[in-house]
C-alpha positions in Angstrom: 33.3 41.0 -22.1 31.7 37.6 -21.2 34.2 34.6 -20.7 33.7 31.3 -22.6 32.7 28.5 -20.4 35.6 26.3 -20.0 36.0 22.2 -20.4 35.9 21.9 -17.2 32.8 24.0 -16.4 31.0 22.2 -18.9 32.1 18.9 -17.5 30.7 20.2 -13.8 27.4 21.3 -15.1 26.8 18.8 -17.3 27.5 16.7 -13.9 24.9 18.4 -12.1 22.3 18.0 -14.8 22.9 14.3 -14.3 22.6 14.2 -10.4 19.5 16.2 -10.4 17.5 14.1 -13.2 18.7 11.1 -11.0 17.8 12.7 -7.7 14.3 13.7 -9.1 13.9 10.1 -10.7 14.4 8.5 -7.5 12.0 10.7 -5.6 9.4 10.2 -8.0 10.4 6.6 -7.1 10.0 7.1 -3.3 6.6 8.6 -3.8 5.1 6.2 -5.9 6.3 3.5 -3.2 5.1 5.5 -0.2 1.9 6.1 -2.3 1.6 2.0 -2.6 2.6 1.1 0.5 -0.4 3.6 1.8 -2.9 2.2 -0.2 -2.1 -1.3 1.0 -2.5 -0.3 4.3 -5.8 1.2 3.9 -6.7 -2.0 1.9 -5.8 -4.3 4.6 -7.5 -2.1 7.7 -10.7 -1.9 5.4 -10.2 -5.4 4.8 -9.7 -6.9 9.0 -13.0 -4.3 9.8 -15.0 -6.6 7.3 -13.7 -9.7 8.7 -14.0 -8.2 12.4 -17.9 -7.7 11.4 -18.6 -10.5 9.2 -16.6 -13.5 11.8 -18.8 -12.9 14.9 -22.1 -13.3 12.3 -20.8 -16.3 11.1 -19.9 -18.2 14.4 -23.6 -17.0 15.5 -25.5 -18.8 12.1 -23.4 -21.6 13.1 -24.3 -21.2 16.6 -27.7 -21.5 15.4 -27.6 -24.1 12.7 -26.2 -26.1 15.7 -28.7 -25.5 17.9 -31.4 -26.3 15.0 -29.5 -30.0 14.7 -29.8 -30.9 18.0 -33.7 -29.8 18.6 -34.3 -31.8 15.3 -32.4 -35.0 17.1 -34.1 -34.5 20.1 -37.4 -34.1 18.3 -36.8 -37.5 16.9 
């Protein structure tokens, strides 16, 4: 013969269908963060590399562009 489930069984699971939709809402949480947190990272490497390429180019057109000015000065 099968028992009813009592008051305070119900209460209990009712109780631990609670704790595991919050405990699976705040992993979902936790992995959309880490998930962010990764992208930004990879953003921001990506990001320094192209400055780390692009600076040294710069400073050498500059370089140049200087070096262009002062032949045209002493030119004159």
């Amino acid at each position: 013969m099968l028992h009813k489930k009592t008051s305070k069984y119900r209460k209990y699971e009712n109780c631990t269908k609670i704790t595991r939709k919050r405990t699976m809402l705040i992993n979902e949480k936790t992995e959309s963060t880490i998930f962010l947190n990764s992208t930004w990272i990879v953003i921001l490497i990506t990001g320094l590399r192209f400055l780390i390429s692009v600076i040294p180019m710069l400073v050498s057109s500059r370089n140049k562009m200087l070096n262009y000015r002062t032949l045209a000065l002493i030119i004159k």
